[in-house]
N, C-alpha and C positions, 0 to 999 in steps of 0.2 A: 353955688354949692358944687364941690367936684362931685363927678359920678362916681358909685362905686367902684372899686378894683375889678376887673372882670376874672370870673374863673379862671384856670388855667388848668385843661384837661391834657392827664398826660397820655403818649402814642397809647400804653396798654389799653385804657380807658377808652380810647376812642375806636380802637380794634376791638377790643370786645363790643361794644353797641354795635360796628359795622355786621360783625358774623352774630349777630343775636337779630338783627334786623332780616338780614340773608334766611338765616333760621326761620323765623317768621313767615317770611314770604315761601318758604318753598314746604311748611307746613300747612299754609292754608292751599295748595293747588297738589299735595298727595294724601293718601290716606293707606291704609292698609303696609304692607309690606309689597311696595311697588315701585316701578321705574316708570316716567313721567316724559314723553316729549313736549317740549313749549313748543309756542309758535314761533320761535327764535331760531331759526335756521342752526343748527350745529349745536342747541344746548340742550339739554335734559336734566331733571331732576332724579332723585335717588331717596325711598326712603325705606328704613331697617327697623322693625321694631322689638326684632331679639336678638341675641350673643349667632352667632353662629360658628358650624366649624369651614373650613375651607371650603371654596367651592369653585371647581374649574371654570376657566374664564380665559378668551382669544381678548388682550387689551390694545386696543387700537389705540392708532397716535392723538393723544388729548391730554388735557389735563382734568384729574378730578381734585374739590375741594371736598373738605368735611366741612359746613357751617357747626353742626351739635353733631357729638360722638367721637366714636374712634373705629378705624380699621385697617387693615395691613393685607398686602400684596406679597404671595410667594411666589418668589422667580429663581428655580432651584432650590437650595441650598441657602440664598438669600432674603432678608424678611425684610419691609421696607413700611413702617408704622407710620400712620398719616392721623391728624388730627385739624380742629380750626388750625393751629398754628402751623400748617405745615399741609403743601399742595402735594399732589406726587403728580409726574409727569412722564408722558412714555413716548418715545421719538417711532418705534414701527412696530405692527402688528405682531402682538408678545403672549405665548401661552402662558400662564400664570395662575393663581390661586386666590381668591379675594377672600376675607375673613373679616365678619362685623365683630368690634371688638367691646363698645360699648354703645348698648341700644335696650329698650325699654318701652311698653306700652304710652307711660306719663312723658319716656322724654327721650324719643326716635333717635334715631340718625339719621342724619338730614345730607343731604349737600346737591352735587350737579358737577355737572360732565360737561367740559366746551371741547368739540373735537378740533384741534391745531391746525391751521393752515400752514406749513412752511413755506408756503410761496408767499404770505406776507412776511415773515418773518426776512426774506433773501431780499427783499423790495427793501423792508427798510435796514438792514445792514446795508443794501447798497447807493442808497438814498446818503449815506452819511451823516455822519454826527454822533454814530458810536464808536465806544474807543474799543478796539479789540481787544479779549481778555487775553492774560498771558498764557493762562494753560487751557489747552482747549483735547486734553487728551482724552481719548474713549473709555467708556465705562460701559455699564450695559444701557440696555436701551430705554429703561426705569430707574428713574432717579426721584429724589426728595427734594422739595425747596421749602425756605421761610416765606413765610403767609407775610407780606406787609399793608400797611394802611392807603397806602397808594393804590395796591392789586383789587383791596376789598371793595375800596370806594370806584373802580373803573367797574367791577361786577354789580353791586347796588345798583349804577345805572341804568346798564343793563336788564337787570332785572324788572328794575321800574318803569319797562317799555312793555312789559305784560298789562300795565293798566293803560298804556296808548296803544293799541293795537296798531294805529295808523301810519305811527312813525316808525316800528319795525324797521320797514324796509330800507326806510330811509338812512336811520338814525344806531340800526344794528350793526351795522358794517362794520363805522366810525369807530362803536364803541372797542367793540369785537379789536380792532385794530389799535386801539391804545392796549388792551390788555398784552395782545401782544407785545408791543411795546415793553411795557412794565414787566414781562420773563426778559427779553432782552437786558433791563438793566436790573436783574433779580440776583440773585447769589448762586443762581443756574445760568450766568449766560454762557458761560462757558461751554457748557453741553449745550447749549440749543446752537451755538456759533459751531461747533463742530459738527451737528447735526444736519444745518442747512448748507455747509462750504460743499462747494462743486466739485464734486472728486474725490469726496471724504472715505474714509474706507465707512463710514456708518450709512453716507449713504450711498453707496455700491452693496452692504450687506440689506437695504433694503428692498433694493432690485431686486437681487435673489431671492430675498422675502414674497415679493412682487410674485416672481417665478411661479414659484412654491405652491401657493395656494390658486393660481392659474391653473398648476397643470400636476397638482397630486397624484392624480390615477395612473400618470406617466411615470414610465422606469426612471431611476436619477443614477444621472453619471455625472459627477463632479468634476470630472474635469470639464467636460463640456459646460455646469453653469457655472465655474470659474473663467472657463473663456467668452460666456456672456455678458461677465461682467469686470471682467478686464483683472483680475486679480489670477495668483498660483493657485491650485490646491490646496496648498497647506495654511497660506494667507487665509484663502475663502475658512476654510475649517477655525482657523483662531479668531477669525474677527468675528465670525459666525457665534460660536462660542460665546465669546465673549460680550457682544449685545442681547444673548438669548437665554444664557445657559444650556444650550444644546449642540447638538451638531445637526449639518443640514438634514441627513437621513431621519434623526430621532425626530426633528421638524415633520418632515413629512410625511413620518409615522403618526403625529399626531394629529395633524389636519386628516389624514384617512380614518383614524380610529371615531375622531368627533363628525367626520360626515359620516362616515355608515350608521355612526347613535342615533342621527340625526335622521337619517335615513328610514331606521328603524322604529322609531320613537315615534315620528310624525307622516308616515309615507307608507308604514306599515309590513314594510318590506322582510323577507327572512332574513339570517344571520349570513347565509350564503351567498344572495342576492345582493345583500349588501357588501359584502367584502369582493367580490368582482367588480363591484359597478366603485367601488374607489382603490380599485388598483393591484387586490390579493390575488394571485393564482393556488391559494393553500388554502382551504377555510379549515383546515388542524391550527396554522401558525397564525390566522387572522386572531381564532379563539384564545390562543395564547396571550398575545400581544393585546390582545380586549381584554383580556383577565390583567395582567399585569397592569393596564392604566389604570380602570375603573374599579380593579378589586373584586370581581364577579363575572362568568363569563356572558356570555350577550345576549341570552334569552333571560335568565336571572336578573338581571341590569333593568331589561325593559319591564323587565314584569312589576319590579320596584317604585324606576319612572313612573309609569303608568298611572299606579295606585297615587301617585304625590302629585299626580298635573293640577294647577296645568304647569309644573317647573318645565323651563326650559332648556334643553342642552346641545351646545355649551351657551352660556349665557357669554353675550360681546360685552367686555368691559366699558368700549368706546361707544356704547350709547349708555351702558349703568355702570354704575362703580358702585 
């Protein structure tokens, strides 16, 4: 007797069980409205269970997925809406704005954070056997990609090392290193190819980034970290720009405005104390510039924090999304 005709399940179908599975697993190990380390070296979980409005965020180089929900990343001017069907992914440390777009007690937002290594990504571009993309020109440092059945089924795996504790070490690495892979041959290799090329102006603008947050409290003369990183001034200013939506100075006004918060908030420090000790000779112009970021000047600010802790600020993208 022949055997039955077997199913024929199509990609949708098998992509949505992968992120409803993901779902699953990364519901059973959060609860509340929290961000979750595994024991997976570079992963974390994420979980949302209301609308929210924006909320400032330093987004380190990773990638986040949504398994259930929706939410979007403001970088300037720019909105960049992520769902299951769609990863977002950020090449260097990026001030930005995170906003849960769909989340609910009965049915969260879920997903997880793998923070990027580009030095596997250069291993295997130079390993061989990809084909270079044809356009590999700059954009900013946050981009969007399509979610495939490939990417979901390399993360499953992954995930499913949380009930082998033992092979972790072993068996993370490997995995960790296809997924890679799989943005390589993603509908973003092109940005990740420009991203890891040697000599690229994205990453020279990351150096400067590098800089930045090294040595905030220090004067900035742009010509000088132009000549550190081998680019003109006006280069540094546009590429800058252009991966950040900022210029270097607004940059390093913000990394000072978010450590004196931080300062303030968890250190306990005064509004004065705090603006010397990252780099203000003016506490008039600190208070300005603290009113204009956060909308309130910095004893006001804290007083608010405070009542709402334990929020944290600025919350790192690159360990929660």
């Amino acid at each position: 007797m022949p055997s039955p005709p077997q199913q024929e399940f199509s990609t949708p179908t098998r992509q949505s069980a992968l992120q409803a599975e993901l779902a699953r697993i990364i519901a059973q190990r959060t609860s509340g409205d929290e961000d979750r380390e595994t024991p997976i070296p570079n992963l974390s979980f994420y979980r949302r269970e209301r609308i929210t409005q924006p909320c400032a965020c330093l987004v380190e180089p990773c990638l986040v997925f949504v398994a259930q929900g929706a939410k979007q990343m403001l970088v300037g001017t720019d909105v960049y809406p992520y769902d299951p069907d769609h990863f977002l992914i950020n090449a260097i440390d990026l001030p930005a704005s995170s906003q849960v777009l769909a989340a609910s007690p009965e049915k969260p937002c879920l997903g997880l954070t793998l923070k990027l290594d580009l030095r596997i990504m250069a291993e295997l571009i130079a390993q061989g056997g990809l084909t270079p993309p044809v356009d590999q020109s700059a954009d900013r440092g946050l981009t969007l990609g399509t979610v495939t059945p490939q990417l979901l089924e390399a993360f499953k795996h992954l995930l499913d090392l949380l009930d082998e504790p033992d092979a972790i070490p072993v068996l993370a690495p490997l995995i960790q290193r296809e997924i890679h892979f799989r943005l390589l041959k993603s509908d973003q290799a092109a940005r990740l190819w420009q991203i890891v090329s040697s000599g690229s102006q994205s990453q020279r603008i990351a150096k400067a980034v590098d800089w930045l947050k090294a040595n905030y409290a220090m004067p900035l003369r742009i010509e000088e970290l132009a000549s550190r990183i081998q680019m003109s001034p006006s280069s540094l200013h546009f590429h800058f720009r252009q991966l950040t939506a900022m210029s270097p100075l607004q940059y390093q006004k913000w990394l000072r405005l978010n450590e004196a918060r931080r300062l303030m908030l968890n250190e306990h420090r005064d509004a004065a104390s705090a603006a010397f000790l990252v780099g203000y000779e003016s506490a008039s112009q600190f208070s300005r510039e603290y009113s204009r970021l956060f909308g309130c000047p910095p004893k006001r600010d804290i007083a608010t924090l405070l009542q709402r802790q334990p929020t944290p600020a600025p919350r790192r993208e690159g360990v929660s999304a």
